[in-house]
C-alpha positions as CSV (number, residue, x, y, z in Angstrom):
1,X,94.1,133.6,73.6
2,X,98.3,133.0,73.6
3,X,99.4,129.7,74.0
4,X,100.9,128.5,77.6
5,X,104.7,128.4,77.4
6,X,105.6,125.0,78.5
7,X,105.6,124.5,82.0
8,X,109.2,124.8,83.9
9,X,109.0,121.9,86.1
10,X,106.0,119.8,86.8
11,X,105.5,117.5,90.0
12,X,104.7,113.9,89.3
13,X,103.1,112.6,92.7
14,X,103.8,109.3,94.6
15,X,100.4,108.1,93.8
16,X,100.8,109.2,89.8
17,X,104.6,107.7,89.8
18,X,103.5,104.1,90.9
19,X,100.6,103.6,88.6
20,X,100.4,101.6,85.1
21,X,101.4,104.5,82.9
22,X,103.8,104.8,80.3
23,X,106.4,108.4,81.6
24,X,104.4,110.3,79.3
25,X,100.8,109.5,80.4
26,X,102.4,110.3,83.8
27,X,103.8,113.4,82.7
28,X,100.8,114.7,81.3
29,X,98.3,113.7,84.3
30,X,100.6,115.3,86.7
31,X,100.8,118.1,84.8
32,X,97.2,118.2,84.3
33,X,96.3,117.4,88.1
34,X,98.7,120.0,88.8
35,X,96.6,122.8,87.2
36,X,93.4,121.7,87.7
37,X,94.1,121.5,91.5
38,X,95.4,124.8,91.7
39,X,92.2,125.9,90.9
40,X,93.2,127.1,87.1
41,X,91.4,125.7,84.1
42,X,93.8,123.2,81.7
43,X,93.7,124.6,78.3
44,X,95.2,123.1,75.7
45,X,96.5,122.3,72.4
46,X,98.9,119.4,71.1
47,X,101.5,121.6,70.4
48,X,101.5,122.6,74.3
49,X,101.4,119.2,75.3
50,X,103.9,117.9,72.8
51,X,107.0,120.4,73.8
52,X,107.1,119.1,77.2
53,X,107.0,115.5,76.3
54,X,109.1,116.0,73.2
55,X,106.3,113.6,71.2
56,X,104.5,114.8,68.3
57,X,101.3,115.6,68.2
58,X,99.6,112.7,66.7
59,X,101.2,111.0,69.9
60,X,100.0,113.6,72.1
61,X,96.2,112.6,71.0
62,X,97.2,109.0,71.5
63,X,98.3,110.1,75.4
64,X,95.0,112.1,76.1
65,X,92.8,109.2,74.7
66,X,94.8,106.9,76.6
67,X,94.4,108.6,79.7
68,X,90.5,109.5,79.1
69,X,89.4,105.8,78.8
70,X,91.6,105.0,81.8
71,X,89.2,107.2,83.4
72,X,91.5,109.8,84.5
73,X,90.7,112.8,82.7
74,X,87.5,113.8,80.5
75,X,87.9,116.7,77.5
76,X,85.5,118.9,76.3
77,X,85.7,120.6,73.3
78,X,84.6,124.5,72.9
79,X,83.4,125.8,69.5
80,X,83.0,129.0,67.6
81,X,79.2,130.0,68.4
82,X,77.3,128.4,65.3
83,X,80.6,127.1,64.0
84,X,82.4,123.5,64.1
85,X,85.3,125.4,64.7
86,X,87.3,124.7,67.4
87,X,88.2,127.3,69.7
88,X,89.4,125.7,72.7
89,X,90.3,122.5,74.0
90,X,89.5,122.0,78.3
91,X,90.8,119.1,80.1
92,X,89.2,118.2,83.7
93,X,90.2,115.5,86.1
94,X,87.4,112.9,86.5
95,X,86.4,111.5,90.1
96,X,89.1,109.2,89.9
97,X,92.0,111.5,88.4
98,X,91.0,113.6,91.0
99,X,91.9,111.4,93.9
100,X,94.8,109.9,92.2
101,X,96.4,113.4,91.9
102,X,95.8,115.1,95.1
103,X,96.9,111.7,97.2
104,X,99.7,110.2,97.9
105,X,98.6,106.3,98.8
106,X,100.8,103.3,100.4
107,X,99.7,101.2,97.5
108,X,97.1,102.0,94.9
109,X,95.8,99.1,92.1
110,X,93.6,99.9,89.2
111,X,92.3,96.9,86.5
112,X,90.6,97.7,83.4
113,X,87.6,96.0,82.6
114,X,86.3,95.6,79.2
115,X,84.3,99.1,78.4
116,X,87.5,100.6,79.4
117,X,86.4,101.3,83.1
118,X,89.0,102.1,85.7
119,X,88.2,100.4,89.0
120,X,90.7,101.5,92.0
121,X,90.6,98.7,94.1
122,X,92.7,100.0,97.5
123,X,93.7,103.4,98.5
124,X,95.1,103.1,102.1
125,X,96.8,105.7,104.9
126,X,95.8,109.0,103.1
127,X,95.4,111.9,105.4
128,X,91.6,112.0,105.5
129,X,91.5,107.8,106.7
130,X,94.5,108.8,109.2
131,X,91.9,111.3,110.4
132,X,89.1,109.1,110.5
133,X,91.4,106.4,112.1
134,X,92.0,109.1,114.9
135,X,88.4,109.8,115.5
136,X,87.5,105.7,116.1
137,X,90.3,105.8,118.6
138,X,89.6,108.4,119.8
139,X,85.8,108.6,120.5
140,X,86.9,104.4,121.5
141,X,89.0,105.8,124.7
142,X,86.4,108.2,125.5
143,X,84.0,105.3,125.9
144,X,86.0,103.9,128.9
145,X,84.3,106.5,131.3
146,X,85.6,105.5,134.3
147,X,89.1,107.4,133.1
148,X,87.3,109.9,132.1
149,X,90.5,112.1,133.8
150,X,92.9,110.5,131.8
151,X,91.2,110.5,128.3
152,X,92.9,113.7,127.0
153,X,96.5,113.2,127.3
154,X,96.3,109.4,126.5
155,X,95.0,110.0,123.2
156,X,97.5,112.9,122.9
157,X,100.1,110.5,123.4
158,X,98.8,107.6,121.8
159,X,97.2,109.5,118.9
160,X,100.1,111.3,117.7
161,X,101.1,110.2,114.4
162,X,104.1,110.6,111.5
163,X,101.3,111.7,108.7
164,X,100.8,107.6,108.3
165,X,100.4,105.9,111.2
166,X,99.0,106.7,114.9
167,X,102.1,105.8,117.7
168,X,99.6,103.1,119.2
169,X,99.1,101.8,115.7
170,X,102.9,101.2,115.6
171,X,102.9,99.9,118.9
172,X,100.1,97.6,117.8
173,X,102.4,96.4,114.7
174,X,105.0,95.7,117.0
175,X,103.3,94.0,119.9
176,X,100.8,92.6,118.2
177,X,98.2,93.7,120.2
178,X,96.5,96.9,121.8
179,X,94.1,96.7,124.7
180,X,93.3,100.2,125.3
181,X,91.3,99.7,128.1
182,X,94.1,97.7,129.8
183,X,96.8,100.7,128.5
184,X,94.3,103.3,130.3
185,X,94.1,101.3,133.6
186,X,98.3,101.3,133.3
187,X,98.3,104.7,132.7
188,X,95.7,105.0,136.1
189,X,98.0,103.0,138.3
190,X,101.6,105.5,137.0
191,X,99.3,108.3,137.9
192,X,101.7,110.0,140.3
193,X,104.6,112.8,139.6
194,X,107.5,110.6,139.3
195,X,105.8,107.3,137.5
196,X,104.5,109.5,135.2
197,X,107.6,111.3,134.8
198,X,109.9,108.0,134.4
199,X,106.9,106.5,132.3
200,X,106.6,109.7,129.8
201,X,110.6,109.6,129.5
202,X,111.0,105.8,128.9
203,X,108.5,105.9,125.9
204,X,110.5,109.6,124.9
205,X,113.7,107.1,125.2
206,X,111.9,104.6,123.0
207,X,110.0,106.9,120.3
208,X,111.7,109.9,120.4
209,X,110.4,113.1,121.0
């Protein structure tokens, strides 16, 4: 089997970038995440490792052990059937790698306890919380049936989000507060073509479109 050339250009997400890694360690879990979350397979040897980190090899194994008791990565070693030989080296993200790679967190802390362990201690905002954020509110407005008629486009409105935050979570930040059965009772009592019209274009005025 040829050896990979060395990649052209590898992307180092947010969530990699902020972490307690020395560039290398970085380097190398982005480039493995990268891979692995393509759906290819990381093979490897130290030579391939080394020319895109411009480290030797010894420093190379230093990086991958580093990185597997951080709990990022695990390594698996194929041999020669009935031989101690070496064949292959395969690199997978762990549970934890995983995450790390494919996210891009507000804030992300990790500790390490004293087996080595990784613990990650908050991942906020991601795209599958923002999702589950939209249900609650959602399924929450829908629980006021007495708008029943009004459910859909408030949570339209309110629900719509910049890939981090909901616009009524923002609102919330700003006002401090967020009754949404007092906000659906407003939106009841503008219920007529020119309040609503004036209503939808001062908030277009105010968030934009």
């Amino acid at each position: 089997m040829a050896r990979p050339k060395s990649p052209p250009f590898i992307i180092i997400p947010r969530s990699i970038y902020k972490l307690d890694l020395s560039p290398n360690e970085k380097l190398v879990l982005a480039n493995i995440g990268n891979v692995c979350l393509s759906g290819g397979t990381y093979y490897f040897d130290n030579e391939f490792i080394s020319e895109f980190t411009n480290t030797t090899k010894r420093q190379v194994t230093t990086i991958l052990n580093s990185l597997i008791n951080k709990g990022f990565i695990e390594r698996k070693l194929i041999y020669r059937k009935g031989t101690k030989e070496v064949m292959k080296r395969v690199v997978k993200l762990t549970s934890v790698g995983g995450e790390v790679c494919d996210r891009t967190p507000t804030e992300i802390s990790f500790r390490d306890n004293k087996k080595n362990t990784l613990v990650n201690t908050q991942v906020i905002n991601n795209k599958k919380e923002l999702s589950q954020r939209f249900k609650e509110f959602s399924d929450k407005v829908r629980s006021y049936a007495e708008y029943s008629q009004y459910h859909e486009a408030f949570i339209n409105w309110w629900g719509e989000d910049n890939g981090t935050y909901m616009m009524w979570e923002l609102e919330k930040r700003k006002k401090g507060t967020f009754a949404i059965k007092n906000r659906l009772n407003t939106f009841k009592l503008r219920d007529n073509s020119q309040g609503q019209d004036d209503w939808e274009a001062s908030l277009r005025e105010k968030y934009g479109t």
